[in-house]
C-alpha positions as CSV (number, residue, x, y, z in Angstrom):
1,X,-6.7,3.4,-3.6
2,X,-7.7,2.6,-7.4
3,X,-10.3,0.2,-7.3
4,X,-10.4,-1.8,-10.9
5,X,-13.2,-4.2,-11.1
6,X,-15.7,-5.5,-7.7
7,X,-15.3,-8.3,-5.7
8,X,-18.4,-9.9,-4.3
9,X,-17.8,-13.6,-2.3
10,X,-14.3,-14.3,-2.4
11,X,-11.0,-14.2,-0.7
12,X,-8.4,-11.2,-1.8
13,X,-4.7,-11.2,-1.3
14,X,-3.0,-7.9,-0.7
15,X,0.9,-7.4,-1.6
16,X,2.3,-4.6,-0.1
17,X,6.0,-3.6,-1.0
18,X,8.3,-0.9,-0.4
19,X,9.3,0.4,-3.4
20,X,11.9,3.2,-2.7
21,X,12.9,4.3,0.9
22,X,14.9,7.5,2.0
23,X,16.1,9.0,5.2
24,X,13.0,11.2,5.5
25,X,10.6,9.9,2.2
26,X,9.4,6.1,1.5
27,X,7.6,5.1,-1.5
28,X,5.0,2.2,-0.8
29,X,2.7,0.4,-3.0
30,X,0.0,-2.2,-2.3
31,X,-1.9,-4.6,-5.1
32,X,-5.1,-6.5,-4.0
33,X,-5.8,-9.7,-6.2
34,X,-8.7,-12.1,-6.4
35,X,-8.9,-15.4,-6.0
36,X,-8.5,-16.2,-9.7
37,X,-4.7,-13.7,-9.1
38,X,-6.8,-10.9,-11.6
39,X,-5.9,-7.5,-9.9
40,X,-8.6,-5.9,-8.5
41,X,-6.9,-2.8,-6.8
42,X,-4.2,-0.8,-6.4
43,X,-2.5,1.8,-4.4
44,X,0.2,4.4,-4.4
45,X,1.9,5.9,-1.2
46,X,4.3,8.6,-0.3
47,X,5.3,8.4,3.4
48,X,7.4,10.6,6.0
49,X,9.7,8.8,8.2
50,X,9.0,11.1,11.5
51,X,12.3,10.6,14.2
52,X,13.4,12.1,17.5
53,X,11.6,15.0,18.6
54,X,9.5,15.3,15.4
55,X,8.0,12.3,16.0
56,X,6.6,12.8,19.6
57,X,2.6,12.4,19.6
58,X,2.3,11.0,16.6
């Protein structure tokens, strides 16, 4: 998470999408906004999709 400026006493809104998906590999992103829509964080993700046996305990 990149955090870009503080937020004290307001409400945040969080947008996550999925930017690229694959069999195995998704690409996901999130943006946080203020109330004013002024971005106050972002992330970056790389995910495994885990199936079948792989995916036992997890």
């Amino acid at each position: 998470m990149n955090y870009l400026k503080p937020v004290w006493n307001e409400k945040i809104i969080a947008k996550g999408e999925v930017m690229k998906r694959g069999n195995t590999i998704g690409l996901i992103k999130c943006d946080v906004f203020d109330e004013g829509g002024s971005l106050v964080a972002h992330a970056l993700s790389t995910c495994m999709i885990l199936r079948g046996d792989k995916s036992t305990g997890r």
